[in-house]
C-alpha positions in Angstrom: 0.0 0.0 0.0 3.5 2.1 0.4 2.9 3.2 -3.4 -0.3 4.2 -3.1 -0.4 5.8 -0.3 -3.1 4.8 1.8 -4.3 2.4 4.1 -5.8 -0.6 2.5 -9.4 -0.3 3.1 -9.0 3.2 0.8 -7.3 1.2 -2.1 -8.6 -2.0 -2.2 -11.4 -1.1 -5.1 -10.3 2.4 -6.2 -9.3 3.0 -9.3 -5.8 2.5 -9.7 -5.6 5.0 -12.5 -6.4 7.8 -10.3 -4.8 6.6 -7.1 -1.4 6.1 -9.3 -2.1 10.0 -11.2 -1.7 11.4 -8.0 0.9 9.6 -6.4 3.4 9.3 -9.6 1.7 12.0 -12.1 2.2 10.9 -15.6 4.1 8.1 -15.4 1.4 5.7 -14.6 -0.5 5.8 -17.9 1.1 3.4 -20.1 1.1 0.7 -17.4 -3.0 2.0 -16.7 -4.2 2.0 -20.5 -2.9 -1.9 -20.1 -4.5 -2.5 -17.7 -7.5 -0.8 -19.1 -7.3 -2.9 -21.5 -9.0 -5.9 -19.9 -6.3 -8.3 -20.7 -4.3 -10.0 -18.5 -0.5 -8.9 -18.2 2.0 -10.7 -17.0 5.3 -10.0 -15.2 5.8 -6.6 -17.1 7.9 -4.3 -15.7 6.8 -0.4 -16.1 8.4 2.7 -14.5 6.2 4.9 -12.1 8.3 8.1 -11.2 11.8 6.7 -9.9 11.1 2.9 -9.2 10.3 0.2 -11.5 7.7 -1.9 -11.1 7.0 -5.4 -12.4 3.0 -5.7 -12.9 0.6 -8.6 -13.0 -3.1 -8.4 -13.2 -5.8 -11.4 -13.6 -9.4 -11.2 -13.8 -10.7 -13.3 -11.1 -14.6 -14.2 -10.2 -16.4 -12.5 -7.3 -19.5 -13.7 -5.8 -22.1 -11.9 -6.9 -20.1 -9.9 -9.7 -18.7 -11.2 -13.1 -15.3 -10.7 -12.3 -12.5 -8.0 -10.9 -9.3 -7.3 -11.9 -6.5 -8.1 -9.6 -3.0 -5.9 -10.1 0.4 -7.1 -8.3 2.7 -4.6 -8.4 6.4 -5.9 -7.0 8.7 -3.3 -6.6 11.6 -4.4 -9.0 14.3 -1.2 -9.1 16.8 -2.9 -7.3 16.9 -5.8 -9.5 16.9 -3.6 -12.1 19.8 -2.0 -10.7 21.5 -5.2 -10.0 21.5 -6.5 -13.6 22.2 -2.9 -15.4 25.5 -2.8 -12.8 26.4 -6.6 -13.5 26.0 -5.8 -17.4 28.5 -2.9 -16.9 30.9 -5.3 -15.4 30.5 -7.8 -18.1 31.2 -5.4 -20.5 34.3 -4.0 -18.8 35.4 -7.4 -18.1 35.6 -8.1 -21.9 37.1 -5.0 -23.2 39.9 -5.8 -20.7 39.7 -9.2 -21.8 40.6 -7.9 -25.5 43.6 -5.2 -24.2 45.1 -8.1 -22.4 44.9 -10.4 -25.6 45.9 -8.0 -27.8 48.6 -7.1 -25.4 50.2 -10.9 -25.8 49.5 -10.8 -29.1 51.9 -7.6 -29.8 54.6 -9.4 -27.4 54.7 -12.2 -29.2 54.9 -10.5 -32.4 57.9 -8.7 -31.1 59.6 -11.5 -29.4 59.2 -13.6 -32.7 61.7 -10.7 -34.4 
């Protein structure tokens, strides 16, 4: 409910387009016209201001009502984090990787003289 801001008897059944507008302001609509949308998402991640959020949302039967949709929202920015540092150090690993070849290569070429 930290998202949203509000106990959970206030958010339970709000909209969630409106409760997101005024707790992340623009940010929430691609991730509300989706779930407008009717149709069930699964493990997406969107961004909502600063943190990214992976969504899921099912339609599931109510007594006495057709159905309602159900939205989990799991905050995901520090995995996100995670992976985008551990890519960096992939990529740094490599290009060292290639000095350090190259490197051997050009002694060898000059010890073969």
């Amino acid at each position: 409910m930290t998202l949203l801001g509000g106990a959970e008897h206030l958010v339970v059944g709000a909209p969630l387009r409106s409760a997101l507008a005024a707790r992340v302001g623009d940010s929430h609509r691609a991730m509300a016209d989706a779930i407008d949308a009717g149709a069930p998402i699964a493990k997406v991640v969107y961004r909502l201001a600063e943190c990214a959020f992976e969504v899921t949302t099912d339609l599931v039967p109510v007594e006495g009502d057709t159905a309602r949709m159900v939205c989990i929202m799991a905050d995901v920015s520090a995995r996100i984090a995670a992976e985008r540092e551990r890519e960096a150090l992939l990529l740094a690993a490599e290009r060292a990787r290639l000095e350090a070849e190259a490197a051997n290569q050009a002694k060898s070429e000059f010890l073969a003289m």
